[in-house]
C-alpha positions in Angstrom: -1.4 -4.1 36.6 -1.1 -3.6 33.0 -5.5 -3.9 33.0 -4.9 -0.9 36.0 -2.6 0.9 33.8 -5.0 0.8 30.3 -8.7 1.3 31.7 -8.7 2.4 35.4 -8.7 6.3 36.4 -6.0 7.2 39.2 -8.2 8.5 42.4 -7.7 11.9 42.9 -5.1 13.3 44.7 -7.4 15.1 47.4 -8.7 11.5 48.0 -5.6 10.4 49.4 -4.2 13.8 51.0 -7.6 16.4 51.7 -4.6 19.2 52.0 -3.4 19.0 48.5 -5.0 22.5 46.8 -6.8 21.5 43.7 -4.4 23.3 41.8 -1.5 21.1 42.1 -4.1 17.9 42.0 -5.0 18.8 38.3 -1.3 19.4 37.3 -0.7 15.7 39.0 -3.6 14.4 37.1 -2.9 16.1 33.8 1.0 14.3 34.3 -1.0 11.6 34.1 -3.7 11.7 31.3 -4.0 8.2 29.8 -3.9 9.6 26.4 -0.5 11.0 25.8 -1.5 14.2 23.9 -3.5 15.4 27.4 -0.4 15.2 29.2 2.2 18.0 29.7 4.5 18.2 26.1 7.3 20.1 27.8 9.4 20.3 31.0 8.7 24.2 30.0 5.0 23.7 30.3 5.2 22.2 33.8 7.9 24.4 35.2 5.8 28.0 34.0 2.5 26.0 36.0 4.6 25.0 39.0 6.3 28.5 39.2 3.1 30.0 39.0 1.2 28.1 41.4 3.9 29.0 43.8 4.1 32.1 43.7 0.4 32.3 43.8 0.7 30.1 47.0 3.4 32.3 48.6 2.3 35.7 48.1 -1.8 35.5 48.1 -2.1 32.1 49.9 -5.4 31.9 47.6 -5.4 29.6 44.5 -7.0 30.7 41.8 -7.9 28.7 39.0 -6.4 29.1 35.5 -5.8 27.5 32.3 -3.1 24.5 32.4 -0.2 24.4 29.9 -0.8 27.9 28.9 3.2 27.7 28.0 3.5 24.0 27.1 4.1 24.4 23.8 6.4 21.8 21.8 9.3 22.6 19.4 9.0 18.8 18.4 7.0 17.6 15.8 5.3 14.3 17.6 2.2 12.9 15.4 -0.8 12.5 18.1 -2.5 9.4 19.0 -5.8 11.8 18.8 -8.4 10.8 16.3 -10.3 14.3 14.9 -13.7 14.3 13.1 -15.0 11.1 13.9 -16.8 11.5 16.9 -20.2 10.4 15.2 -18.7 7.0 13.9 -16.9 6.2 17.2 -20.3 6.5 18.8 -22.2 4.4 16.6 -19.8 1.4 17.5 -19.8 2.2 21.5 -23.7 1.9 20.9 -22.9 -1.0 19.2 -20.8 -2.3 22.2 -24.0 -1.4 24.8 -26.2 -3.4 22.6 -23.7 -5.9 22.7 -23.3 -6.2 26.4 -26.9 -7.1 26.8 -26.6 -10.3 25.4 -27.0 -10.1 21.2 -24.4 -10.5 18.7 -23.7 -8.0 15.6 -21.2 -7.5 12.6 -20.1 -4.6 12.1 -18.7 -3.1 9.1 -16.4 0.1 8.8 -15.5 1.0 5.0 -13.1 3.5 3.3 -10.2 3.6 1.0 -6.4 3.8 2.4 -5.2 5.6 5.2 -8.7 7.1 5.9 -8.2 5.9 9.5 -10.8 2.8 10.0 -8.4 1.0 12.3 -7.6 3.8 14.1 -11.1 4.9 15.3 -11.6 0.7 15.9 -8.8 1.1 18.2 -10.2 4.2 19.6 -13.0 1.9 21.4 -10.5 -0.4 22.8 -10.1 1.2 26.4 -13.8 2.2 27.0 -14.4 -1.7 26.2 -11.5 -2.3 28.7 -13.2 -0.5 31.3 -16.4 -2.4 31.2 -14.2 -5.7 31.3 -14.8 -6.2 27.7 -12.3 -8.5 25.8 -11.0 -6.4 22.6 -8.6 -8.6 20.1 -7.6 -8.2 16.4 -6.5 -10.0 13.7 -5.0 -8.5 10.1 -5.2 -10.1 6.8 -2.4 -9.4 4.3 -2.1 -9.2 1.0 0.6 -11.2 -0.8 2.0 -11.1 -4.0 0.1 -14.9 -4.5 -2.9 -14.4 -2.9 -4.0 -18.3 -4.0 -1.4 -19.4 -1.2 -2.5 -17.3 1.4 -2.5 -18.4 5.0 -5.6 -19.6 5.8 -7.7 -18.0 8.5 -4.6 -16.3 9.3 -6.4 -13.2 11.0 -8.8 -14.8 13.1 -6.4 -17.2 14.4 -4.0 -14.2 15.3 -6.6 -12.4 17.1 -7.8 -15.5 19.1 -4.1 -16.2 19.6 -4.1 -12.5 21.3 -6.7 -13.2 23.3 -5.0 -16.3 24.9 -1.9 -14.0 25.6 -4.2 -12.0 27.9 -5.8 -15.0 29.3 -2.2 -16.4 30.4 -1.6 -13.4 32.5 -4.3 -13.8 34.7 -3.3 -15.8 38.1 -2.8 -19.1 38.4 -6.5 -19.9 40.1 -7.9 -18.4 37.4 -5.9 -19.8 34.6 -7.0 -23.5 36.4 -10.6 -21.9 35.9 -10.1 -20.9 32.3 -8.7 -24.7 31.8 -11.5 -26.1 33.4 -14.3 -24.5 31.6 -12.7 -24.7 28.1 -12.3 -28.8 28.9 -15.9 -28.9 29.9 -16.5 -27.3 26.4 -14.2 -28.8 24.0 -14.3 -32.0 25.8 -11.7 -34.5 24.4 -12.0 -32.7 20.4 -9.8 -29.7 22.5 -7.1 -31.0 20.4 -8.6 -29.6 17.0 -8.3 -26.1 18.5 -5.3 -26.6 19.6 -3.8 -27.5 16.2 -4.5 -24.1 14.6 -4.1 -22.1 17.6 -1.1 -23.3 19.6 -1.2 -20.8 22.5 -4.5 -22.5 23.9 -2.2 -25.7 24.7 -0.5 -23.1 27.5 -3.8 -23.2 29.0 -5.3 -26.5 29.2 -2.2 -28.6 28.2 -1.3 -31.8 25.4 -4.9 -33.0 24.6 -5.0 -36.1 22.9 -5.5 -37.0 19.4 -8.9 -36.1 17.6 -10.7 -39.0 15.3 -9.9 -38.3 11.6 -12.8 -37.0 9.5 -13.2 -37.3 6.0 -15.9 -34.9 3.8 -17.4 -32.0 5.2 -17.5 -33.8 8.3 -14.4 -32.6 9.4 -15.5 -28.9 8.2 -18.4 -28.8 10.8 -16.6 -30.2 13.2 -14.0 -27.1 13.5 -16.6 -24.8 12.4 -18.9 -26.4 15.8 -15.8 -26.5 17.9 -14.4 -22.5 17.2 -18.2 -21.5 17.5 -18.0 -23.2 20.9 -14.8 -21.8 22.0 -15.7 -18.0 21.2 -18.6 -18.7 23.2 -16.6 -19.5 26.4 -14.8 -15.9 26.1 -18.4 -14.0 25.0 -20.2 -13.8 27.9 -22.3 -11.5 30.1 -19.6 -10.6 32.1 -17.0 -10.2 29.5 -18.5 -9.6 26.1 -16.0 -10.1 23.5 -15.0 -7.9 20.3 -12.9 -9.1 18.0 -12.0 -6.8 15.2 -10.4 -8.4 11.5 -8.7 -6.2 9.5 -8.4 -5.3 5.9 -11.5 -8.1 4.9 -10.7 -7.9 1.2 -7.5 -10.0 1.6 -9.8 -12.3 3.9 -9.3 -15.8 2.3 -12.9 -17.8 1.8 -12.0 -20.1 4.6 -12.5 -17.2 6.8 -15.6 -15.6 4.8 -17.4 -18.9 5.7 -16.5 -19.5 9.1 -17.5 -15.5 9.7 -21.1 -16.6 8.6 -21.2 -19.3 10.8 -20.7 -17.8 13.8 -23.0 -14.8 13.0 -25.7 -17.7 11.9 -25.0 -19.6 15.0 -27.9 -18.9 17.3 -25.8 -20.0 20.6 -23.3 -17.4 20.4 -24.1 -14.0 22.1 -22.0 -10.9 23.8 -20.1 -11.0 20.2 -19.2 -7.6 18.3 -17.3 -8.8 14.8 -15.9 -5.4 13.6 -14.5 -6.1 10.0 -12.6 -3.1 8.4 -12.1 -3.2 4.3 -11.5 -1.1 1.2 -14.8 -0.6 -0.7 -12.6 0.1 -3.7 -11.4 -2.9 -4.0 -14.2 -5.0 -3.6 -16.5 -5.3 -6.3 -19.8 -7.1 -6.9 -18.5 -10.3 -7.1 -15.8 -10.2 -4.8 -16.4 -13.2 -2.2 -16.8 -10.8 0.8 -19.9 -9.3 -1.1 -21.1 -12.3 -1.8 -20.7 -13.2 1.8 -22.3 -10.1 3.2 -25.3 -10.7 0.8 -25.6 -14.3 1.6 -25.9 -13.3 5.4 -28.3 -10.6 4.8 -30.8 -13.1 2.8 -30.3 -16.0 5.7 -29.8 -13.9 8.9 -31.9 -10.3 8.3 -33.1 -10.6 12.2 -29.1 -10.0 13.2 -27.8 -6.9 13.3 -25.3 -6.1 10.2 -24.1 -2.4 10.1 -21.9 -0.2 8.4 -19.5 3.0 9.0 -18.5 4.6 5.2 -15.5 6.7 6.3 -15.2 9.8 4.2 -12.1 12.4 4.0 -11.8 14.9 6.7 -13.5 18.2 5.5 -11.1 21.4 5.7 -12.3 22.3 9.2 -11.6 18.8 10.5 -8.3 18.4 9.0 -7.2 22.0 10.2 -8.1 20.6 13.8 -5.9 17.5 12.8 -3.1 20.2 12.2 -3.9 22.4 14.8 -3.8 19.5 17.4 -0.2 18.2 16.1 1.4 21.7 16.1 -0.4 22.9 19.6 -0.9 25.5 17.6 -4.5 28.3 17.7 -6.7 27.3 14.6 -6.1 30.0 12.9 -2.4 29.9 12.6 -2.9 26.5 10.7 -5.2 27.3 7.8 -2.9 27.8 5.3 -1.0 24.8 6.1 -4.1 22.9 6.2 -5.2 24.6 2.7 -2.0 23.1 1.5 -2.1 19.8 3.2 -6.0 19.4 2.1 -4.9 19.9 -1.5 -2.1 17.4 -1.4 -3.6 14.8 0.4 -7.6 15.3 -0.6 -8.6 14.6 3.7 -7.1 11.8 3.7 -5.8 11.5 7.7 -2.5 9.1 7.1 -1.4 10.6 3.9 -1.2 14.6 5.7 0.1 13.5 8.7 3.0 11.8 6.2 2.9 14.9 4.5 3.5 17.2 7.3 5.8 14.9 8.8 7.7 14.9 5.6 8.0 18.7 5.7 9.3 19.0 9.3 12.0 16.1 8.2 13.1 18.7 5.2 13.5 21.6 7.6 10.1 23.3 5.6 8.4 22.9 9.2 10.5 24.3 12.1 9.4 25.5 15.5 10.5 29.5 15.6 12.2 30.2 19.3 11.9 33.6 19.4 8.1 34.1 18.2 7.0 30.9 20.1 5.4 29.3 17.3 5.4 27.1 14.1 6.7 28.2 10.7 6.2 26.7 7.2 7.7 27.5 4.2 4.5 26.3 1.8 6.3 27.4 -1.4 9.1 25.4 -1.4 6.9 22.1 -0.1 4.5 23.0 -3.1 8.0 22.5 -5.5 9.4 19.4 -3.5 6.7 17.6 -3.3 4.0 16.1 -6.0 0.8 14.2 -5.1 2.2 10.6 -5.0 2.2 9.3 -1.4 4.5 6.3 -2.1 7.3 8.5 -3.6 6.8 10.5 -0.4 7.2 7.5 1.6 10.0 6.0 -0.3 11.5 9.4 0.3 11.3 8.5 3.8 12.8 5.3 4.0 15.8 6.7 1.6 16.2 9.1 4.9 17.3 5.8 6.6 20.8 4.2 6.9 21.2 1.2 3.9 21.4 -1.5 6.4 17.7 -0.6 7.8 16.3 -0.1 4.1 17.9 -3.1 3.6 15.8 -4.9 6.2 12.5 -3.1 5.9 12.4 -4.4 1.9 13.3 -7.7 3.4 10.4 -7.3 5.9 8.1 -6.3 3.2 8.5 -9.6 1.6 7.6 -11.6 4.6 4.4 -9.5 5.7 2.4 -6.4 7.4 3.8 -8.1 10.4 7.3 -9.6 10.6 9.1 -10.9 14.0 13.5 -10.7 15.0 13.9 -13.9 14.2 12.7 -14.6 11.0 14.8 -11.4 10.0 18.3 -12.9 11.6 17.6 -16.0 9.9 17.0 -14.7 6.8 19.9 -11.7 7.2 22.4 -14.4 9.0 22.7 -12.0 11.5 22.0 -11.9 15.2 19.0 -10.7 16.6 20.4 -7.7 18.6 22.1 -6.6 15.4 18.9 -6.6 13.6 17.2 -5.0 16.4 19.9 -2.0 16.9 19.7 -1.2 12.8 16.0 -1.3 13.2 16.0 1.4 15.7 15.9 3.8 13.2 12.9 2.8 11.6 11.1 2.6 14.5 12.5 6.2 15.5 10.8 7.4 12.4 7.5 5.7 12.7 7.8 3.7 10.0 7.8 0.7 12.0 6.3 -0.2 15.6 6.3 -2.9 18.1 3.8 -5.5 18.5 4.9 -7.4 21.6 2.7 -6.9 24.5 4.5 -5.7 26.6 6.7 -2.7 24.7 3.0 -1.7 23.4 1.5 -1.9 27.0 4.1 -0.5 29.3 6.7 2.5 29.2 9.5 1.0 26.6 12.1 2.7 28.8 11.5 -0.1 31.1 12.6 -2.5 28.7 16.1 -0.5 28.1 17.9 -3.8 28.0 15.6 -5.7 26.3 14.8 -5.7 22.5 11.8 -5.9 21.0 10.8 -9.8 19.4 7.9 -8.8 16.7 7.3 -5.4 14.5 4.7 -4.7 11.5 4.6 -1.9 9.4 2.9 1.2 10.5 0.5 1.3 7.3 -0.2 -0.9 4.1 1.5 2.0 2.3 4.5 1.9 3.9 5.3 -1.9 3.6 4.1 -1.3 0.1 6.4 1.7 -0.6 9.6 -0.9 1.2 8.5 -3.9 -1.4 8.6 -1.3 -4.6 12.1 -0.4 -3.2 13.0 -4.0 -4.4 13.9 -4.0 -8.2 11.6 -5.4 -10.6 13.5 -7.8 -11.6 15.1 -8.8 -8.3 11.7 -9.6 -6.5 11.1 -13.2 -7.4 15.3 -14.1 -6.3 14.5 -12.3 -3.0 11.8 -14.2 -2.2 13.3 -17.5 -3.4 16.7 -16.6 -1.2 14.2 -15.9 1.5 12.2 -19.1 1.4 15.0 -21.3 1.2 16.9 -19.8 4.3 14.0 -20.0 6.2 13.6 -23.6 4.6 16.9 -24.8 6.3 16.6 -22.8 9.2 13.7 -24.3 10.0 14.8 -28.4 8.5 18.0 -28.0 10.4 15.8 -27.6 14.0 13.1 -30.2 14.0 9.9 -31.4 12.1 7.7 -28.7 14.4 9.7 -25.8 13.7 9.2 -26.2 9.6 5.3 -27.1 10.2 5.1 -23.8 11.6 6.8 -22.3 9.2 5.5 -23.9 6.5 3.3 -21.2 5.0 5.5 -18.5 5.1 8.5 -21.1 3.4 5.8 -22.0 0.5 4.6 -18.8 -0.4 7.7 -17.4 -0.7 9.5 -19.9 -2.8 5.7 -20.1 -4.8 6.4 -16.5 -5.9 9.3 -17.1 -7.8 7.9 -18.4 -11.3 10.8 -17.9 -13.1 13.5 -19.1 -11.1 11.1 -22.5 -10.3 10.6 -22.8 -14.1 14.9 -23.0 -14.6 15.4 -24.6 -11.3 17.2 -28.2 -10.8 14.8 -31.5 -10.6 15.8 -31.6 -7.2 14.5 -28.3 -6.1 11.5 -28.7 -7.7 10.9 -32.3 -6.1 11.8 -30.5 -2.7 8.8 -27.8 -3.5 6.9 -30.0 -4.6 7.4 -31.8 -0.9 6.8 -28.2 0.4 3.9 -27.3 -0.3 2.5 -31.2 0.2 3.1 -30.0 3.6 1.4 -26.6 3.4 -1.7 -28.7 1.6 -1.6 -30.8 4.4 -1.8 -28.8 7.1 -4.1 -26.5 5.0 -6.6 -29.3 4.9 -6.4 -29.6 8.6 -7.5 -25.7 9.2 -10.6 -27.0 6.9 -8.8 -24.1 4.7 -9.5 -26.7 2.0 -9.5 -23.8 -1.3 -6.0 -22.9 -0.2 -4.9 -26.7 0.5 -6.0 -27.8 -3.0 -4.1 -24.0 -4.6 -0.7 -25.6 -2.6 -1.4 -29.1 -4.3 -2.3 -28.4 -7.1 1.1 -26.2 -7.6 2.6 -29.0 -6.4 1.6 -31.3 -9.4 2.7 -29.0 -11.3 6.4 -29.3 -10.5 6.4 -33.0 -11.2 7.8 -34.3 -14.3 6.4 -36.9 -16.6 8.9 -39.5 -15.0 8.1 -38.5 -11.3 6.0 -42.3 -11.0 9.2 -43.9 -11.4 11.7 -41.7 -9.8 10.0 -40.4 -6.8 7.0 -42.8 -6.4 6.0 -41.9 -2.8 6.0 -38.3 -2.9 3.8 -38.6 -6.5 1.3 -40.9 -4.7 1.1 -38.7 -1.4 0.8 -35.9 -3.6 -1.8 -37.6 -5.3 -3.9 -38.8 -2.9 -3.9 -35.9 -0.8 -5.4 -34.1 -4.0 -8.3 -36.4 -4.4 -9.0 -36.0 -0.6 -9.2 -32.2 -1.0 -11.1 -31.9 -4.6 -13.3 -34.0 -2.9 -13.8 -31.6 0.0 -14.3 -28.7 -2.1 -16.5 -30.5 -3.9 -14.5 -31.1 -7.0 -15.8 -34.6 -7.9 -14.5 -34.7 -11.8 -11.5 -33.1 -10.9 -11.2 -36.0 -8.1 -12.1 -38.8 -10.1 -9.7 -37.7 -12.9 -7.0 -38.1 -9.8 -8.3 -41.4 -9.1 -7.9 -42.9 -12.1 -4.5 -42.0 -12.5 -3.9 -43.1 -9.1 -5.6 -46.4 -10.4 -3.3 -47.0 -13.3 0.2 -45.9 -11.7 -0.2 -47.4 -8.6 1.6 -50.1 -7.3 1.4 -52.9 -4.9 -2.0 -53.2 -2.6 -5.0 -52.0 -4.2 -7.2 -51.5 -1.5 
């Protein structure tokens, strides 16, 4: 159903009745457009069409033809899904698609700074894939204040983990398919898998354990296995795109694994569509080292890129034109004023014009049936620094949703109910009712399937379970809300309510939460550097546990950054007063330097391992 309601075209009204005039068949079709700016924008709209097909029908018994939703025009200001003046670059990635679907594999590339709208023309792909029963899935990375602790892999797990959530609403005989062909695949190593993408254990069930590796060994053994398991969803008859966001925050875990698969001759039907900032990523930055690497080994596969540039003046005024339903010419002033303000930058105008229906400098005039603008008094309220206009918006908001959107920004581009109640000590359908508001104004959106898929109206009594933040900017403009000097407390209270939240449940719960619980406590420096001998044993046993399970994900650059933080906590006395932790800590560090090929660093390790350690030798 929801595969019917995203990619298939209703049948024609004349299809199912011959009688129906055509007329009233393409008022029933436009009612139901799949894109929402194609359907009718006011009851006015359809009443003047229904009226006048009527009497049309009643007096002449002909039907003529004419233009639909002559008189829909809105007096609401609703930003339209509609993505203007890219026509060209959402061509080149459907070609990309075709070449796709005939059995090769490509990367491709789309560049630009922020808000220029590469994810939105990505997403713009995702229903013409859907109708050729492609598989479209997407991952984000994120940038956090510590970007040595960040998750590892974190977007390609999350768009793989996507993917599952589509596979597990497919029927029962073919979710026994599914289960049988990813056993053949995996064999009994499933479990590996498994451990960094728990959905798949939904699928084919508990898998037992997987021999422990030591070395690189254990490195190509995931890199083999997640090669393999792409593979089963790439095929001829569902080629596969998976689309990672924001690249420049993509930790080298993910950089490597990225080349493997492109260098892996086996897979095919695969169309890796990375977005980034080409401001931010200089020469050396690891994904240009990456992207050169794969061009020297791998020039015979296809690598691309998209450079997204501003909208020019006539594009933006069809931006402007389109939100306001409004002729092109009435907008060009407007436009002249956005353009200046926001240089053609897509997100930042429509925040911009947003802004100025918000202040009452944009209002929809009754009597002349059109849009009216006060540009002067816009020019004097507003300068040319997008985050102070979108800190102006969240201000708008009540203080117990800014409260929770700084909050939010702490924990991520993408934040989920629970995580808020725990850390708010407030129920879940509070947090959700004084998050309305934020959603209301866009700031926000859903990201559970089924409020993104499906009419939210459905869900009435419901609430929704997971949110991120409708831009970078906008989580950025809620985390500068925070005081300077409050940020590293907030994220310490954060990470220790989480932290007993999650003790207080069972061993599980905190493994899953262990990133998150490290990286926020790791933020706070100063507080760490005052803090008890206590807390910083119980850090220090924190982010053992984030090494851990780090080194597991073969993320081993971000296991030996949690280690190596953990050392540092540990007094000179810690041999003596907390033996088992040092040694754990210890010897998980000389595992990992090992791995990322740290010998001297691991043989200093060893050594002192040598000297303080007690009892058997071996």
């Amino acid at each position: 159903l929801v595969h019917s309601h995203l990619a298939k075209m209703p049948p024609l009204p004349q299809e199912i009745n011959p009688e129906i005039p055509d007329l009233l068949a393409e008022i029933t079709i436009k009612l139901m457009s799949k894109s929402p700016e194609n359907r009718y924008q006011t009851a006015r709209g359809i009443r003047y069409d229904l009226e006048r097909f009527q009497e049309v029908l009643l007096n002449h018994g002909q039907i003529k033809s004419w233009q639909l939703g002559s008189r829909d025009i809105a007096d609401r200001f609703i930003i339209c899904d509609k993505v203007y003046g890219r026509d060209k670059e959402i061509a080149i990635l459907l070609d990309a698609f075709a070449r796709v679907r005939q059995g090769s594999k490509e990367l491709m590339l789309v560049l630009g700074s922020s808000g220029i709208g590469k994810t939105a023309i990505i997403y713009e792909i995702n229903q013409p894939i859907l109708e050729q029963k492609g598989y479209f899935t997407a991952g984000k990375y994120e940038q956090l204040q510590n970007n040595k602790n960040n998750i590892p892999v974190s977007a390609l797990l999350k768009a793989l983990g996507n993917l599952l959530q589509q596979v597990l609403t497919q029927s029962p005989e073919e979710l026994v398919a599914w289960k049988n062909k990813i056993l053949l695949t995996l064999g009994e190593q499933a479990q590996v898998i498994i451990d960094v993408i728990p959905e798949l254990e939904k699928i084919i069930g508990s898998q037992p354990a997987v021999t422990k590796l030591t070395s690189n060994a254990a490195q190509n053994r995931f890199n083999v296995l997640f090669a393999k398991f792409i593979q089963i969803f790439a095929n001829e008859e569902h080629p596969l795109v998976i689309f990672l966001d924001d690249l420049q925050w993509a930790d080298s875990t993910s950089l490597k694994l990225i080349q493997f698969l492109i260098k892996e001759p086996d897979t095919k039907y695969l169309l890796l569509i990375g977005a980034y900032r080409d401001h931010e990523v200089y020469s050396g930055h690891p994904l240009t080292v990456t992207l050169e690497g794969l061009r020297k080994i791998e020039p015979k596969t296809a690598i691309n890129e998209i450079h997204l540039q501003p909208l020019d003046k006539n594009q933006l005024n069809l931006l402007i034109s389109g939100n306001l339903d409004c002729e092109e010419t009435l907008s060009l002033s407007l436009t002249e004023f956005v353009f200046t303000q926001a240089q053609g930058n897509p997100f930042f105008s429509n925040q911009l014009i947003k802004s100025m229906y918000e202040d009452g400098l944009l209002h929809f005039d009754f009597q002349l049936g059109c849009w009216q603008c006060d540009i002067y008094k816009a020019q004097a309220l507003y300068g040319n620094d997008i985050l102070q206009l979108l800190a102006t918006q969240i201000h708008k908001l009540p203080i117990t949703t800014q409260e929770l959107l700084k909050i939010a920004a702490c924990i991520g581009n993408e934040f989920d109910l629970l995580t808020l109640a725990i850390v708010c000590e407030k129920s879940q359908v509070e947090i959700a009712s004084n998050l309305q508001n934020a959603l209301t104004a866009e700031l926000i959106i859903p990201q559970d399937e089924k409020h993104n898929l499906l009419y939210p109206e459905t869900y009435q009594n419901d609430y929704i379970k997971k949110y991120k933040f409708f831009h970078d900017r906008v989580q950025q403009a809620a985390y500068l809300l925070i005081p300077d000097n409050e940020k590293e407390s907030t994220h310490w209270h954060l990470g220790q309510l989480i932290y007993e939240y999650s003790k207080n449940r069972d061993k599980k719960e905190l493994e899953e939460k262990i990133f998150i619980i490290a990286n926020q406590l790791n933020v706070a420096q100063t507080i760490i550097h005052t803090a008890r001998e206590v807390e910083k044993y119980q850090l220090a046993e924190l982010n053992l546990i984030a090494g851990h399970k780090a080194k597991l994900s073969t993320a081993y650059e971000a296991a030996i950054n949690y280690l190596r933080f953990a050392l540092e906590l540990l007094p000179a006395n810690s041999w003596q007063t907390h033996y088992h932790l040092t040694l754990d800590l210890y010897l998980e560090a000389v595992e990992v330097e090992f791995l990322n090929i740290n010998f001297d660093q691991a043989e200093i390790y060893i050594k002192l391992v040598q000297q303080k350690a007690v009892g058997n030798r071996e």
